[in-house]
KETOR-674240 format. One line per field, with one value per residue: residue number from 1; y negated, z, x negated of N, C-alpha, C in turn. Coordinates in nm, 2 decimals. Each point is the difference from the previous one (the first is absolute). Example, Ala and Ser with C-alpha at 12.3 -4.5 7.8 and 13.67 -1.06 7.14 Angstrom:
k = (1  2);
n.v = (0.57  -0.11);
n.w = (0.78  -0.07);
n.u = (-1.32  0.04);
ca.v = (-0.12  -0.11);
ca.w = (0.00  0.00);
ca.u = (0.09  -0.09);
c.v = (-0.12  -0.11);
c.w = (0.00  0.08);
c.u = (-0.09  0.08);
//
This chain:
k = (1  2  3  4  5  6  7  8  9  10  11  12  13  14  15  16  17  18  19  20  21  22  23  24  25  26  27  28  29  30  31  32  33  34  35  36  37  38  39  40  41  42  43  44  45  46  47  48  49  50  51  52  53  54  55  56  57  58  59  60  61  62  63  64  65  66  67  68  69  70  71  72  73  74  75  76  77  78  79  80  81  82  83  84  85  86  87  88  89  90  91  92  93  94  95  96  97  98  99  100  101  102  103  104  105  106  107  108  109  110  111  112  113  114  115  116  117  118  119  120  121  122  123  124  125  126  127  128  129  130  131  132  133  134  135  136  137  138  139  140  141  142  143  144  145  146  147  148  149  150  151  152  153  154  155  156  157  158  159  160  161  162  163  164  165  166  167  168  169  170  171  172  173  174  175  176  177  178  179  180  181  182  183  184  185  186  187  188  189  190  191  192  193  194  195  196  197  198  199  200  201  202  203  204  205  206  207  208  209  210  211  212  213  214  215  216  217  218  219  220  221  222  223  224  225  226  227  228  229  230  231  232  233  234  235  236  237  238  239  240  241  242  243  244  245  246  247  248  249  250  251  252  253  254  255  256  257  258  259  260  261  262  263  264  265  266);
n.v = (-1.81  -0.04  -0.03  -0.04  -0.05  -0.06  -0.03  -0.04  -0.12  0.01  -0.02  -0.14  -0.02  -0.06  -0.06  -0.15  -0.02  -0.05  -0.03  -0.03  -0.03  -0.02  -0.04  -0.06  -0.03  -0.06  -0.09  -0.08  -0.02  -0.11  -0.06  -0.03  -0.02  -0.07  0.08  0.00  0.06  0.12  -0.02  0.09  -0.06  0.18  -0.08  0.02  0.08  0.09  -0.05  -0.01  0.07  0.02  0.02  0.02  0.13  -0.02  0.02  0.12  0.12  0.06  0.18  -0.04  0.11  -0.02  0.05  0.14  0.00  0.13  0.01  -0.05  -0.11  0.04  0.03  0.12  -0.05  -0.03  -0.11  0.01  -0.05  -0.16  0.00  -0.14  -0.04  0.09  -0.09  0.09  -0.09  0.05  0.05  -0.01  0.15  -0.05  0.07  0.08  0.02  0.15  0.12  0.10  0.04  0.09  -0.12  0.07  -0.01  0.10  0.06  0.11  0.06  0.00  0.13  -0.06  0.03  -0.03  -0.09  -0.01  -0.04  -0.01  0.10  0.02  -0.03  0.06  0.10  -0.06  0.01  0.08  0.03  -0.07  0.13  -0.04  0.06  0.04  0.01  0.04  0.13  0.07  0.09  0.05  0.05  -0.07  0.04  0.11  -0.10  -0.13  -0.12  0.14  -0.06  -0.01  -0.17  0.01  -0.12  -0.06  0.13  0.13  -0.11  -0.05  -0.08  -0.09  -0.14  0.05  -0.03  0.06  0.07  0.09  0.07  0.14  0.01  0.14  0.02  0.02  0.06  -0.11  0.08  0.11  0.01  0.15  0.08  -0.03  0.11  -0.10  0.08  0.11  -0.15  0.02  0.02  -0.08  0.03  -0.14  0.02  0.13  -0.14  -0.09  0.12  0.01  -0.12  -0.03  0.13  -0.08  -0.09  0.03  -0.11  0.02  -0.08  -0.12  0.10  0.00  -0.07  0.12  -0.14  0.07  0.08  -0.03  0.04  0.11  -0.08  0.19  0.03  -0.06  0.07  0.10  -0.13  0.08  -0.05  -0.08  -0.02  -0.02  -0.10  -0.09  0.01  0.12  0.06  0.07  0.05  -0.13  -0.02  -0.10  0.03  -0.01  -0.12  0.07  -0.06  -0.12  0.09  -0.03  -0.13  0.01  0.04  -0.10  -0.07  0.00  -0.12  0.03  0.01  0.12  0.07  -0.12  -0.02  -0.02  -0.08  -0.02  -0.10  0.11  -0.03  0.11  0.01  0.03  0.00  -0.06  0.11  -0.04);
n.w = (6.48  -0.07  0.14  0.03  -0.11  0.07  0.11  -0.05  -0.10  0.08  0.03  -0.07  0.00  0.16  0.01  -0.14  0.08  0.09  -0.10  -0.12  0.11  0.02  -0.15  -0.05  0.18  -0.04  -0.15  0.01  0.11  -0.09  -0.05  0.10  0.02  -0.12  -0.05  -0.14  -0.02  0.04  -0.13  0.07  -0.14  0.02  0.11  0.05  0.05  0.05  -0.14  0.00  0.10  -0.08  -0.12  0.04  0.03  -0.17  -0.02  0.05  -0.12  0.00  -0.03  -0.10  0.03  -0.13  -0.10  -0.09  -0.18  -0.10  -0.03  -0.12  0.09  0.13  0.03  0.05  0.12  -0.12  0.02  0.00  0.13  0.00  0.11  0.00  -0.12  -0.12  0.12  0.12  0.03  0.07  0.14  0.09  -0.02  -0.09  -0.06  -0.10  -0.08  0.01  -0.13  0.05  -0.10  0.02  -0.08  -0.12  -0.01  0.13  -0.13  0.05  -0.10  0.01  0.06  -0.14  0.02  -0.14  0.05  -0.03  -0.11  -0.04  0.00  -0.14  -0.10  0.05  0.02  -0.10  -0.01  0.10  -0.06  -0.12  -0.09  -0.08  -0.05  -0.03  -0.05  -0.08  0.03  -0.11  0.02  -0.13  0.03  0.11  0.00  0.02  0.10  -0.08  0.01  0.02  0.14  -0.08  0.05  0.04  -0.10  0.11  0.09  -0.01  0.09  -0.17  0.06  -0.03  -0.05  -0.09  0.05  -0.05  -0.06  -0.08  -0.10  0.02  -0.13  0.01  -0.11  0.01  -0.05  -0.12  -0.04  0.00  -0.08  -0.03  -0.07  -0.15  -0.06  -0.11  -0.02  -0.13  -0.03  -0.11  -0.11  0.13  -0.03  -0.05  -0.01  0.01  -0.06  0.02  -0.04  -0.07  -0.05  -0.03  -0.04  -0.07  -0.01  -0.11  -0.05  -0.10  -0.04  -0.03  -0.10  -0.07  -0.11  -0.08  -0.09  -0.02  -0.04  0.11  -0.06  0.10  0.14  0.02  -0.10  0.07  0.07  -0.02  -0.04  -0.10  -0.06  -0.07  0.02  0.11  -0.03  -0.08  0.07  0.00  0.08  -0.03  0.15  0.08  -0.06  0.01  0.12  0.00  0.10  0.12  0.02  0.09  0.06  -0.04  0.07  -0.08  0.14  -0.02  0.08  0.07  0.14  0.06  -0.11  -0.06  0.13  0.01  0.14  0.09  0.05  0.06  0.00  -0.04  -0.13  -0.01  -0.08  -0.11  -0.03  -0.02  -0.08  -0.10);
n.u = (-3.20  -0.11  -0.03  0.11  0.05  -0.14  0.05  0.10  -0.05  -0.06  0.11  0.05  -0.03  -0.03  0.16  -0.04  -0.15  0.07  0.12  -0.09  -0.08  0.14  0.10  -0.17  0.02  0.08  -0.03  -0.11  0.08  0.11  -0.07  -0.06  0.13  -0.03  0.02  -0.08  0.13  -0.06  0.00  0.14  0.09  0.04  -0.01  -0.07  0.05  -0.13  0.03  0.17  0.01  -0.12  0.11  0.13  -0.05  -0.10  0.16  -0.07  0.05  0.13  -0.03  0.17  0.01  0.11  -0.05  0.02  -0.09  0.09  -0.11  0.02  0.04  0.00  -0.13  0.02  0.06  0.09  -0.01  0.16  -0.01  0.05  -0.03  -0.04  -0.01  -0.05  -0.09  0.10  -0.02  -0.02  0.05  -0.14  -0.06  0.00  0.04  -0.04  0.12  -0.09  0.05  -0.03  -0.09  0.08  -0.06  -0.02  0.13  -0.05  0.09  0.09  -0.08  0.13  0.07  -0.04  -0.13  0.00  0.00  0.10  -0.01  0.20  -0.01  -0.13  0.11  0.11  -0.01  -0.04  0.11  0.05  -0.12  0.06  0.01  -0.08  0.09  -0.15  -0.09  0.12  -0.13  0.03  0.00  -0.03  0.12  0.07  0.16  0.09  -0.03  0.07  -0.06  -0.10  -0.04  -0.10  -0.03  -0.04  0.02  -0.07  -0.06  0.05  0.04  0.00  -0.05  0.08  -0.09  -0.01  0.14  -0.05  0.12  -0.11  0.08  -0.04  0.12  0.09  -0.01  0.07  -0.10  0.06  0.12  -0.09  -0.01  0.06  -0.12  -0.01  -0.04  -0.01  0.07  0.00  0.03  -0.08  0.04  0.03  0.16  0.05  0.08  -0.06  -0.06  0.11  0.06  -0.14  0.00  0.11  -0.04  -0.09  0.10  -0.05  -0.02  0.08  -0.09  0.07  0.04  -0.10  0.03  -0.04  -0.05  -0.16  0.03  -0.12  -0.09  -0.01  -0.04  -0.05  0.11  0.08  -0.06  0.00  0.08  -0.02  -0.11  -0.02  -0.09  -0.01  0.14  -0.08  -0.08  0.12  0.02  -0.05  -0.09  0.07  0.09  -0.05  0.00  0.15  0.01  0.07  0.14  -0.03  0.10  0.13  -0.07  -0.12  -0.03  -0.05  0.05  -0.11  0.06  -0.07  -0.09  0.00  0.01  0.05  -0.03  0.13  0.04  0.08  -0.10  -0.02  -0.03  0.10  -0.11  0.13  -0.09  0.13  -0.01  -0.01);
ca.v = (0.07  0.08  0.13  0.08  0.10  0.02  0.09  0.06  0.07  0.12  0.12  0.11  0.04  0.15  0.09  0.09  0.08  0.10  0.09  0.05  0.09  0.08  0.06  0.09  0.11  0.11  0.10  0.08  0.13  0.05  0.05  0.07  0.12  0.07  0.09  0.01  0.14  0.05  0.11  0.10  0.12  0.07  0.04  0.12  -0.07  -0.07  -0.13  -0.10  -0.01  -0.11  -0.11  -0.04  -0.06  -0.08  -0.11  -0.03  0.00  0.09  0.01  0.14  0.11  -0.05  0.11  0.12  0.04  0.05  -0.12  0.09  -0.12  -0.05  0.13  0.02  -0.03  -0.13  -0.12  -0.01  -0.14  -0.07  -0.08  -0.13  0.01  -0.09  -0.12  -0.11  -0.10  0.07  -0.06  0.09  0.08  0.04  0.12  0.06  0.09  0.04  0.10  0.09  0.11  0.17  0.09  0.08  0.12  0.18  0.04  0.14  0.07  0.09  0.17  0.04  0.14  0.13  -0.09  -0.05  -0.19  -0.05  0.01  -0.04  -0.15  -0.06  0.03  -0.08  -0.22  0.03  -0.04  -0.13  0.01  -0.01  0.05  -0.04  0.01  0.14  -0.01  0.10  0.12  0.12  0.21  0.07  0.06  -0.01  -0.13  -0.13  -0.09  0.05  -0.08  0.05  -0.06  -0.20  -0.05  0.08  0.09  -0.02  -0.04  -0.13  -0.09  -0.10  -0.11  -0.03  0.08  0.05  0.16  0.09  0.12  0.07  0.06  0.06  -0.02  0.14  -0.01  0.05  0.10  -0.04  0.08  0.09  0.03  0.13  -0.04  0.02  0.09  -0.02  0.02  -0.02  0.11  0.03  -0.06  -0.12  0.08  0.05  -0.07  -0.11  0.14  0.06  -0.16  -0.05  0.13  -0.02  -0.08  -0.08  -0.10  -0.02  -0.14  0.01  0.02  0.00  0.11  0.00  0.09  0.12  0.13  0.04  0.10  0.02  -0.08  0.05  -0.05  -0.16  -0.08  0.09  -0.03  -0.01  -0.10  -0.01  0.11  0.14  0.05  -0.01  0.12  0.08  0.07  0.08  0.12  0.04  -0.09  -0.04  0.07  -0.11  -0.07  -0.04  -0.12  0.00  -0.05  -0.18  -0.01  0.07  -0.15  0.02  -0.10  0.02  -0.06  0.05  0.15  0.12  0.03  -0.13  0.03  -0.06  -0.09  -0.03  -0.13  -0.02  -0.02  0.09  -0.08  0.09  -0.04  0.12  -0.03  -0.06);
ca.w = (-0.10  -0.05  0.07  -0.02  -0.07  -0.06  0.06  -0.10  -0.12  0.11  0.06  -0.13  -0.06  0.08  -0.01  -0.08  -0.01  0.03  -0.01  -0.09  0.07  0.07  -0.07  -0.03  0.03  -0.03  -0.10  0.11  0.08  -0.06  -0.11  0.06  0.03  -0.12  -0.09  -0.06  -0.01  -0.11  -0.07  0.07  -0.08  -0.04  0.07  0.08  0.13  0.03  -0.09  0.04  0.15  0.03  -0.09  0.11  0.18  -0.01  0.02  0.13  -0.04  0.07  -0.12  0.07  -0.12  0.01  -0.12  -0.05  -0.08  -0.11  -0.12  -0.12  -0.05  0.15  0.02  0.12  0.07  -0.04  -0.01  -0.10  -0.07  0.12  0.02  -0.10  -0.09  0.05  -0.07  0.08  0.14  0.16  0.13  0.01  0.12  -0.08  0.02  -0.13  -0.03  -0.13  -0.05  -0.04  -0.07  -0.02  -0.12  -0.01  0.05  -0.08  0.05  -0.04  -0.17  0.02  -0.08  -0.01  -0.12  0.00  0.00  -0.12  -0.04  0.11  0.19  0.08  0.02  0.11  0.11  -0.06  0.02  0.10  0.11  -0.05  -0.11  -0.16  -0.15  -0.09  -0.17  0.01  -0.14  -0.07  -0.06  -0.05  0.00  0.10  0.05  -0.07  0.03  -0.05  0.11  0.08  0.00  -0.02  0.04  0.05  0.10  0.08  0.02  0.19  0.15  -0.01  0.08  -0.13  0.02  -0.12  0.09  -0.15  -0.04  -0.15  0.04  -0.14  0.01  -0.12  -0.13  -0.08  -0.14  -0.12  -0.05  -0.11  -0.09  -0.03  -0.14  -0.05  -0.09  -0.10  -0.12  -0.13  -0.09  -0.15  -0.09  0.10  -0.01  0.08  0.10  0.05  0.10  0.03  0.11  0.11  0.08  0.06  0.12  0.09  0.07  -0.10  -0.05  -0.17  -0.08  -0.16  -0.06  -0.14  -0.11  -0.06  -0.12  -0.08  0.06  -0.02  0.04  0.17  0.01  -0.07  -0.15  0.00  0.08  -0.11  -0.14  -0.08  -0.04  -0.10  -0.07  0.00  -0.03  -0.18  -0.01  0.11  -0.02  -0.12  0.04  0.06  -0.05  0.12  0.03  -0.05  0.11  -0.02  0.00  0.11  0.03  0.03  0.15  0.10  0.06  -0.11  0.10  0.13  0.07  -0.01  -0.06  0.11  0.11  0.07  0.11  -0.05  0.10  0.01  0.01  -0.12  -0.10  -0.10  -0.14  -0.03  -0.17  -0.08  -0.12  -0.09);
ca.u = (0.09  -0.10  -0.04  0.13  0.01  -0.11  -0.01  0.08  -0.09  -0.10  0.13  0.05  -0.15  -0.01  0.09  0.01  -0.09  0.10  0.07  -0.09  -0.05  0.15  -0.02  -0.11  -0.04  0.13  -0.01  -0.13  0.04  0.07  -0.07  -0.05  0.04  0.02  -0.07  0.05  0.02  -0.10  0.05  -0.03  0.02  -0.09  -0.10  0.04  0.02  -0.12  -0.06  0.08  0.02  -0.14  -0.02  0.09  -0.05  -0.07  0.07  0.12  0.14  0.02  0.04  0.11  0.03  0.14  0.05  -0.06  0.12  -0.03  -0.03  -0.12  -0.11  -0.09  -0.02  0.05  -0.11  -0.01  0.12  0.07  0.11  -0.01  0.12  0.03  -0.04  -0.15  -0.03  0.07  -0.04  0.07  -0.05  -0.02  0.14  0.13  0.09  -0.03  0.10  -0.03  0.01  -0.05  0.03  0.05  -0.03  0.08  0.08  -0.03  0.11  -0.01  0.04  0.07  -0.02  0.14  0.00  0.14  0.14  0.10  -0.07  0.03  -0.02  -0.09  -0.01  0.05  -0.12  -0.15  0.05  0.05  -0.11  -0.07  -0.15  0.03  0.02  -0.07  0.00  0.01  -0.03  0.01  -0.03  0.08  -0.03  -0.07  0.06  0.12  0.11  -0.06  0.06  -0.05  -0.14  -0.09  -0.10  -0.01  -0.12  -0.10  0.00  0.09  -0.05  -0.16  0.02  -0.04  0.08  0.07  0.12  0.00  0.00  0.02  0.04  -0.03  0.09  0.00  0.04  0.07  0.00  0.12  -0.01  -0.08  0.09  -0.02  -0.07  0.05  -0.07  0.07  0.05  -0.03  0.14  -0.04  0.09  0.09  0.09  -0.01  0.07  -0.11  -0.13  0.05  0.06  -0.11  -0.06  0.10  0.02  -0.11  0.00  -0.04  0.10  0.03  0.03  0.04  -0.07  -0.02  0.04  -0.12  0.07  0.00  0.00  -0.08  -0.09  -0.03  -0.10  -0.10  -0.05  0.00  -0.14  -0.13  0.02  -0.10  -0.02  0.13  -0.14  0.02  0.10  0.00  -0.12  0.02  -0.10  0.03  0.03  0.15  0.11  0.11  0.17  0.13  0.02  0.17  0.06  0.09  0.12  -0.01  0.03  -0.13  -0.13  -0.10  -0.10  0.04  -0.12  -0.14  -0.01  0.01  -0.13  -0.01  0.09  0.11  0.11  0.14  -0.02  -0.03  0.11  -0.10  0.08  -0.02  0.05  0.08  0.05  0.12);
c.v = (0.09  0.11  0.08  0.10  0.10  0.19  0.11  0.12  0.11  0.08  0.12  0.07  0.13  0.11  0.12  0.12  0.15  0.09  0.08  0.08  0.13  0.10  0.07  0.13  0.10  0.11  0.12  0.11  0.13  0.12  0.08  0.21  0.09  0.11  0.09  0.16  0.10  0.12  0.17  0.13  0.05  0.05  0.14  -0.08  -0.06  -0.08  -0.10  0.00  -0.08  -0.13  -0.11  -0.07  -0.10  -0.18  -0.07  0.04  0.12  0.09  0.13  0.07  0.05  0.11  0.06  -0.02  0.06  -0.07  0.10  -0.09  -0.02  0.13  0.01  -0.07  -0.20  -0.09  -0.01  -0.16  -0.07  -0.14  -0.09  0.03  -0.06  -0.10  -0.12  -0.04  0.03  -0.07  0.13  0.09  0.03  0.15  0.02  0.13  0.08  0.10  0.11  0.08  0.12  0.09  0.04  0.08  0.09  0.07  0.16  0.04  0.13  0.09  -0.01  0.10  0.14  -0.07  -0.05  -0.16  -0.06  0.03  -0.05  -0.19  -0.05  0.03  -0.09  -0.15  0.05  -0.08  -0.14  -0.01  -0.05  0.14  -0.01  0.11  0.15  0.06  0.17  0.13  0.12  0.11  0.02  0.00  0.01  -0.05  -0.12  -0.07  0.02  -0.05  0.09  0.04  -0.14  -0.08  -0.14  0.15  -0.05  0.02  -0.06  -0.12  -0.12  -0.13  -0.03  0.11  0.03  0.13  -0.05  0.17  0.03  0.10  0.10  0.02  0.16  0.00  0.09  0.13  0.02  0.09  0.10  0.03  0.14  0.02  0.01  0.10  -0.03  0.04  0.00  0.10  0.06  -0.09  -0.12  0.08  0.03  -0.01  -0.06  0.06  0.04  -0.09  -0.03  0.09  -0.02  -0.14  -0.17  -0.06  0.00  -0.12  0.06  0.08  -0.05  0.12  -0.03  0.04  0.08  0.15  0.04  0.14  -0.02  -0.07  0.03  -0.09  -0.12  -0.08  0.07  0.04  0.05  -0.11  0.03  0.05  0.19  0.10  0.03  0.19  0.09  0.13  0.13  0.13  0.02  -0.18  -0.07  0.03  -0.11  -0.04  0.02  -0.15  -0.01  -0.03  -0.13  0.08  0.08  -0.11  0.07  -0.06  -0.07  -0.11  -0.01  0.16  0.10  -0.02  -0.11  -0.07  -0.13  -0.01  0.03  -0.12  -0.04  0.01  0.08  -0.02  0.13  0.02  0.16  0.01  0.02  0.09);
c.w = (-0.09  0.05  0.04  -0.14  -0.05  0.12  -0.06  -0.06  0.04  0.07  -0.12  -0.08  0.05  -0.03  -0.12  -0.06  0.13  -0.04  -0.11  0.05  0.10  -0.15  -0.02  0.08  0.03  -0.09  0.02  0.03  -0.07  -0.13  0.05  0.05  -0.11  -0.08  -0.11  -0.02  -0.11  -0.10  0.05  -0.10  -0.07  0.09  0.15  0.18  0.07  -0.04  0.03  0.12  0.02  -0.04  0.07  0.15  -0.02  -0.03  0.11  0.03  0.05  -0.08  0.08  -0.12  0.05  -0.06  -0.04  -0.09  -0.09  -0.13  -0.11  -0.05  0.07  0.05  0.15  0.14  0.02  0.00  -0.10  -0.01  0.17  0.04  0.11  -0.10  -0.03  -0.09  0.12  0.07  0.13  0.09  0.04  0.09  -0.11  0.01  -0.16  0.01  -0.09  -0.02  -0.05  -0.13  0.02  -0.16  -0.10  0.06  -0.10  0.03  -0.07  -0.09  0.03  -0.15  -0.12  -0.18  0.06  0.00  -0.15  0.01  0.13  0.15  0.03  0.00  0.10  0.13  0.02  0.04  0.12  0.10  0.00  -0.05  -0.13  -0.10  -0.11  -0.11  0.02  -0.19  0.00  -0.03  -0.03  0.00  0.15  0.10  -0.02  0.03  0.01  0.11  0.14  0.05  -0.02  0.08  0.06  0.10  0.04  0.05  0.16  0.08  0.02  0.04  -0.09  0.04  -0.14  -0.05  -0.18  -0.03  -0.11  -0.01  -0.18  0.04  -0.11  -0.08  -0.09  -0.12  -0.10  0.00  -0.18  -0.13  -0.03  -0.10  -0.03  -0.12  -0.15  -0.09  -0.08  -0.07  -0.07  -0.07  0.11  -0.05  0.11  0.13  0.08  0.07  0.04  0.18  0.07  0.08  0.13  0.11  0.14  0.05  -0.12  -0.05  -0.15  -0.06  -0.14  -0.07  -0.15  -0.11  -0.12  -0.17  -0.09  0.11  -0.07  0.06  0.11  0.03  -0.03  -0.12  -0.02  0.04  -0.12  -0.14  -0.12  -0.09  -0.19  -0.10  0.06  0.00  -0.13  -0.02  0.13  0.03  -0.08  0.05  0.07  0.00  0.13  0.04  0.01  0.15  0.02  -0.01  0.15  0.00  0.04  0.18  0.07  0.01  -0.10  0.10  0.13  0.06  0.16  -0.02  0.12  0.06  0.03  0.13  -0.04  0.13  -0.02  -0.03  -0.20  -0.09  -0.15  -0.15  -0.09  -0.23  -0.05  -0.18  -0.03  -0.10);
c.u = (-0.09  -0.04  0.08  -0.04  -0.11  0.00  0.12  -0.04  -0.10  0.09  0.00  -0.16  -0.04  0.10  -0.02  -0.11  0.05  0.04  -0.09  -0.04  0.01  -0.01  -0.08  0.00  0.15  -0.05  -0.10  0.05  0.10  -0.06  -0.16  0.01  0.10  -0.08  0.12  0.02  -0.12  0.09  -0.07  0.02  -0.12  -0.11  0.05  0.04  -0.09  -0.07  0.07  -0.04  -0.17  0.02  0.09  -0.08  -0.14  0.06  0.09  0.13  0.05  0.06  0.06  0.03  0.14  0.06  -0.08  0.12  -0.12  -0.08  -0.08  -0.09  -0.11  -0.02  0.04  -0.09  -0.09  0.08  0.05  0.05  -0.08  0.09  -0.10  -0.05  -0.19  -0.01  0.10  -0.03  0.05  -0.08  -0.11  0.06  0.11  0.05  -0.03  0.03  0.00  0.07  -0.11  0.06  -0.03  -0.05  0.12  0.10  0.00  0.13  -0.03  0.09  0.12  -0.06  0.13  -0.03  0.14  0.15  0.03  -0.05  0.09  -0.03  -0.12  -0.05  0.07  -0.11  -0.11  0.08  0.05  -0.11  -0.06  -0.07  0.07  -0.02  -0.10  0.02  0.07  0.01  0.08  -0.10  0.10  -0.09  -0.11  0.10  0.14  0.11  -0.06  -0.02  -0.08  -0.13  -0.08  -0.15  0.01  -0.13  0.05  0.07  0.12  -0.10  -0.13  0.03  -0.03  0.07  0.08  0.12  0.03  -0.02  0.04  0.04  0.00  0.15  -0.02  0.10  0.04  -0.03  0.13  -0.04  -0.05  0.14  -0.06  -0.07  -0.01  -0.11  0.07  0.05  -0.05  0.15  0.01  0.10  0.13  0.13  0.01  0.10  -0.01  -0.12  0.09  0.04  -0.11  -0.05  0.11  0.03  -0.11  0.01  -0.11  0.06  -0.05  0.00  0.04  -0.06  -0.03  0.03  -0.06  0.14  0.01  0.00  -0.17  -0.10  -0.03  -0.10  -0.15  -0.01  -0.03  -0.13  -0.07  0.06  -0.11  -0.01  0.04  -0.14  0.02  0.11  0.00  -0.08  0.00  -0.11  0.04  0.05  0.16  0.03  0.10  0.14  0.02  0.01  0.16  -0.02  0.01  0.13  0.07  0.04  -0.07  -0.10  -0.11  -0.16  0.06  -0.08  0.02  -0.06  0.02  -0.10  -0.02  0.07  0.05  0.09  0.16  0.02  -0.07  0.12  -0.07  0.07  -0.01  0.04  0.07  -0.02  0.17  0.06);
//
């Protein structure tokens, strides 16, 4: 009975250095014929395609897309991912990058803002900065200029456009009258004939000596001691409702857009 089981015990023993052994060299084989995928982005075809066949691996090129990130000519993306564990012989599935897409600057100097915005998103471009200038032609709204220039080839699908600008009409100038000793009436009639505008006027309450006298008053000594050879002539009175002063003085140019102030006496 001992040796019964003793031979047992050595069945199972063998068996079980067996199957360990079965295992070990499964994984062996299993894991043997593994390699782990190499990061292919960025690099050029010929670099993946050494870097690939130094693993054993098989490299297919699947796509071409547009990129502003990866320069043209280069791997844009991969498929397994790196860092995966594959069988060798695997199949690595890559994308190439095309670069930049270069698209063409339509002509749209001379066109009206709208036509030439719609022309400019017709194509898939973007609408950039659109700036102003006046007094360089006599309809608004008109492209001026734009950049980039038509039929430059650019990856950044961006127009800016210089429009023009009609400059206001300016107001008419005239140069000032001298209204002085003229009835308010009368300047009021020569201004207004010309298209000037009349602010309020002021009123003065003595009826004094003409503006001559007024500026070149004599002084209260030399009035005291005249001269002896000819006696001062007598100054009229101004009339009530003669401008006595005037703003802005004569011979001063002057607007439609000005407001001319005029002091009457009383």
């Amino acid at each position: 009975m001992r040796r019964f089981f003793r031979i047992a015990l050595d069945i199972l023993a063998m068996m079980a250095v067996a199957l360990v052994s079965t295992l070990l060299t499964m994984r062996f084989a299993i894991h043997g014929f593994e390699v782990e995928v190499p990061n292919l982005t960025g690099l050029t075809l010929s670099e993946a395609s050494d870097l690939t066949v130094a693993r054993r691996l098989n490299l297919n090129l699947e796509n071409s897309f547009y990129s502003t990130t990866v320069p043209a000519g280069r791997i844009l993306a991969q498929s397994p991912a790196p860092g995966t564990k594959v069988r060798k012989l695997w199949n690595v599935r890559v994308t190439e990058s095309l670069g930049p897409q270069q698209v063409t600057i339509p002509n749209v100097v001379g066109e009206q803002e709208r036509e030439a915005a719609i022309n400019i998103r017709h194509l898939a471009l973007d609408l950039g900065t659109v700036a102003h200038l006046a007094g360089r032609s006599d309809t608004p709204e008109i492209v001026l200029a734009q950049s980039p220039p038509a039929n430059a080839g650019v990856d950044r699908p961006r127009v800016s456009i210089l429009l023009s600008e009609v400059d206001p009409p300016q107001p008419a100038a005239f140069v000032m009258p001298d209204l002085v000793r003229m009835s308010y009436a009368q300047a009021v009639l020569l201004l207004t004939g010309s298209g000037l505008h009349v602010a309020s006027s002021g009123t003065t309450a003595a009826k004094i000596a003409g503006p001559q006298a007024a500026q070149s008053a004599p002084s209260a000594q030399a009035a005291a001691t005249p001269p002896a050879a000819a006696p001062p002539a007598a100054t009229p009175a101004i009339a009530s409702g003669t401008v006595i002063a005037q703003s802005p003085p004569a011979g001063h140019r002057v607007t439609t857009a000005d407001a001319i102030r005029l002091s009457v006496a009383r």
